[in-house]
C-alpha positions as CSV (number, residue, x, y, z in Angstrom):
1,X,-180.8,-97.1,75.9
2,X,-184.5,-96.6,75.8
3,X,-185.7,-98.0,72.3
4,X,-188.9,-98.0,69.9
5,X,-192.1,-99.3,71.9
6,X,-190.5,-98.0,75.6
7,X,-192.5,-95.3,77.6
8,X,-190.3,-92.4,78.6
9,X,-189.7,-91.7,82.2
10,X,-190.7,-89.7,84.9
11,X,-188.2,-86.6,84.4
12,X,-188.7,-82.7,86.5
13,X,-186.3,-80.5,85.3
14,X,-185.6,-76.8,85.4
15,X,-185.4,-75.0,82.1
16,X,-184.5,-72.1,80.5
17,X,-187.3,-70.8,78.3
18,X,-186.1,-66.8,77.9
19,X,-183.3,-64.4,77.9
20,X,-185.2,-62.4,79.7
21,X,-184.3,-63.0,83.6
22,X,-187.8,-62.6,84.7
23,X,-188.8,-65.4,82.6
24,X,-185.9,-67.2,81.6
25,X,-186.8,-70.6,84.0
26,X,-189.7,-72.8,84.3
27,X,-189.9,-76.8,85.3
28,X,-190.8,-79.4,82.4
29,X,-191.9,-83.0,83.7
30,X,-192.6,-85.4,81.6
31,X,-196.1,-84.6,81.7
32,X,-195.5,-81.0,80.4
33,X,-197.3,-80.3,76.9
34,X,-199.6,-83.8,77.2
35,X,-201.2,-84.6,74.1
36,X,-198.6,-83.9,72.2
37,X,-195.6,-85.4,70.0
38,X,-192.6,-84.3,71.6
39,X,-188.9,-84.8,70.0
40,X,-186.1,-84.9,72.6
41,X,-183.0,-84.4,72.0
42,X,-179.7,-85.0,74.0
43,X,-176.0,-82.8,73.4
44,X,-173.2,-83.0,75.6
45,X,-172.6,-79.9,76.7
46,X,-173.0,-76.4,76.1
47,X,-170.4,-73.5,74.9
48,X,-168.6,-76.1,72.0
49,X,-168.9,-76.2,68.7
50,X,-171.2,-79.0,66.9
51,X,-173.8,-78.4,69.8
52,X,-175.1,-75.3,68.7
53,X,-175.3,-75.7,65.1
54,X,-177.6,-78.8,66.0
55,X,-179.5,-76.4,68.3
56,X,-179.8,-73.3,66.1
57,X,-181.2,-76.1,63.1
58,X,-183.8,-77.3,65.7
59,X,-185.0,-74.1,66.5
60,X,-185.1,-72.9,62.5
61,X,-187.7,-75.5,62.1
62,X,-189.7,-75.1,65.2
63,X,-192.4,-74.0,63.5
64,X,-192.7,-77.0,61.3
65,X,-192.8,-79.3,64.5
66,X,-195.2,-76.9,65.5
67,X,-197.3,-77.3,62.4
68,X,-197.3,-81.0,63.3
69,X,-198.3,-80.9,67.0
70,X,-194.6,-81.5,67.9
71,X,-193.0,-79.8,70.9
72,X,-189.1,-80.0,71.2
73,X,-187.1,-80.6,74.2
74,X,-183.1,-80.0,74.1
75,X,-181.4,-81.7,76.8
76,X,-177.9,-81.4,78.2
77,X,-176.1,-82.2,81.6
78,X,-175.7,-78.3,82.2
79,X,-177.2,-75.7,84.9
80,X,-179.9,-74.0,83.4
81,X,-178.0,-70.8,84.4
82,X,-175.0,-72.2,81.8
83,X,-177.9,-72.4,79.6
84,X,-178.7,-69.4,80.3
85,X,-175.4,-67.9,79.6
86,X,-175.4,-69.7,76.7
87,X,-177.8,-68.1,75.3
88,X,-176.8,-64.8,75.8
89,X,-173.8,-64.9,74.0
90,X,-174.5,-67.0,71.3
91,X,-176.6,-65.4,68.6
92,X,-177.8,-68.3,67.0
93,X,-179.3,-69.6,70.3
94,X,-180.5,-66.7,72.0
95,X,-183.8,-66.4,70.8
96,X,-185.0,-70.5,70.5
97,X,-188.3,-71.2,70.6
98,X,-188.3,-74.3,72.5
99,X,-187.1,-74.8,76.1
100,X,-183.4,-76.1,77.0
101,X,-183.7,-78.7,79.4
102,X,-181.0,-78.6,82.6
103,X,-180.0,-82.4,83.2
104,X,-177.8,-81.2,86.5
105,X,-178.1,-84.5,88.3
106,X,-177.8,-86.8,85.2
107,X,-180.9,-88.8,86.1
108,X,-182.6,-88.0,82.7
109,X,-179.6,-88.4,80.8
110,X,-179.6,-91.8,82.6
111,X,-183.0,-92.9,82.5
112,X,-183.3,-92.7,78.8
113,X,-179.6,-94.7,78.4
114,X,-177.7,-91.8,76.8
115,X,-175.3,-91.0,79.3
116,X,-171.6,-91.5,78.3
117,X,-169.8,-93.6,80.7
118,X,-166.4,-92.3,80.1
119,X,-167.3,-88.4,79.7
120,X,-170.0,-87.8,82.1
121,X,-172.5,-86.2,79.5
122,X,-175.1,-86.9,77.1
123,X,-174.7,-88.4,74.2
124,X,-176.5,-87.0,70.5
125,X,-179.1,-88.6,71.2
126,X,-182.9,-88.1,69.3
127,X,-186.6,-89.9,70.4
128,X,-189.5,-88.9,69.2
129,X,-192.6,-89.3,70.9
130,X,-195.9,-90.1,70.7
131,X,-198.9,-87.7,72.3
132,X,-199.3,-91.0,74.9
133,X,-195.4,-91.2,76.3
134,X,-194.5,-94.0,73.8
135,X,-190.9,-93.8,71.6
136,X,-191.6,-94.0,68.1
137,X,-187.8,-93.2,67.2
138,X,-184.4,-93.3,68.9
139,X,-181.1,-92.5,67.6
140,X,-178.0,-91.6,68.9
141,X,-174.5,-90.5,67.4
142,X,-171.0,-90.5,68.9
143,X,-170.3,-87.0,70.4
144,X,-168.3,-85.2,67.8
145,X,-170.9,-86.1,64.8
146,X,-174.1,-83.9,64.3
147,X,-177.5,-84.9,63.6
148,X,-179.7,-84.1,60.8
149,X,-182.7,-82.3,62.2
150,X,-184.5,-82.7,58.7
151,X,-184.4,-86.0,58.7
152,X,-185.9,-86.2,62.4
153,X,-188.5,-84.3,60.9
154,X,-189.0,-86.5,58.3
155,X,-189.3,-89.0,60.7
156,X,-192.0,-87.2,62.3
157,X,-193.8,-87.4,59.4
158,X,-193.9,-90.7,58.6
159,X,-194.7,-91.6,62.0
160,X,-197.8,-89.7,61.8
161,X,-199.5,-91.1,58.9
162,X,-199.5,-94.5,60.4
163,X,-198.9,-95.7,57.1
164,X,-195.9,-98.0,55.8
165,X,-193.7,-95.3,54.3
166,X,-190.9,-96.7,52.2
167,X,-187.2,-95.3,51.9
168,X,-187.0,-91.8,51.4
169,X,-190.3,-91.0,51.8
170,X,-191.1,-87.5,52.0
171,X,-194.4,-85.9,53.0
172,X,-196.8,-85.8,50.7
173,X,-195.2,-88.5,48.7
174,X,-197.4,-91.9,48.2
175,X,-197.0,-94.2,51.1
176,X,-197.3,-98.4,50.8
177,X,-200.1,-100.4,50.5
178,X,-200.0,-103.6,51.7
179,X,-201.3,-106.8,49.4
């Protein structure tokens, strides 16, 4: 798995961006949105039941990764016409404000080390970012336990003051000084 200090990967991927047919697809590289933070994050598949409650909490705070220069990228191993479909029918997803990314061939899913061997599909896996292509933070879960999407935010936050934040550090909270 790609860690703290490693540049992400080349990656060109369809995505699903709409609802509406007409403008439902588009193609994010990795070079997509330069300049900016971006927080990826991996599922296993569409149409089960943790996945979209992680999805629907990522795209409730959009605007606060917004608010920090953040763009998010949701990932799965599934067509971006499943994605599509996906959306459609599920109300809590149909109307996200960030693209879902359409890992068909696996090769992201595998260049950033979060494929599951076993299952064929991503595991919950998180990296954020930095505006030059460098992780600042990975994490990953085992596929039937959620993530919490304020604490990646959280995360975020510290990361950008470039400070040493201690444990539990919120924004706006003092951060460390060193001696």
């Amino acid at each position: 798995m790609l860690t703290v200090g490693d540049r992400i990967p080349p990656f060109d991927v369809q995505a699903v961006v709409s609802i509406e047919d007409d403008k439902a697809f588009t193609r994010i590289t990795e070079k997509s949105q330069a300049g900016k933070w971006k927080v990826i994050f991996f599922w296993p598949k569409d149409f089960t039941f943790v996945c979209p409650t992680e999805i629907a909490a990522f795209g409730k705070l959009a605007g606060e990764f917004s608010d920090r220069d953040a763009v998010i990228y949701g990932v799965s191993v599934d067509s971006e016409y499943v994605h599509l479909a996906w959306r459609k029918s599920h109300q809590d997803l149909e109307h996200l404000p960030f693209p879902m990314l359409a890992d068909v061939k696996r090769e992201m899913s595998q260049a950033f080390g979060v494929l599951d061997k076993k299952e064929g599909v991503a595991l919950r896996a998180t990296f954020i970012v930095d505006p030059e292509g460098v992780i600042r933070f990975a994490s990953v879960h085992d596929l039937n336990v959620g993530r919490n999407v304020d604490e990646v935010l959280r995360t975020l936050d510290a990361l950008q003051t470039d400070e040493l934040c201690p444990c539990n550090w919120k924004k706006g909270d003092p951060v460390l000084k060193a001696a």
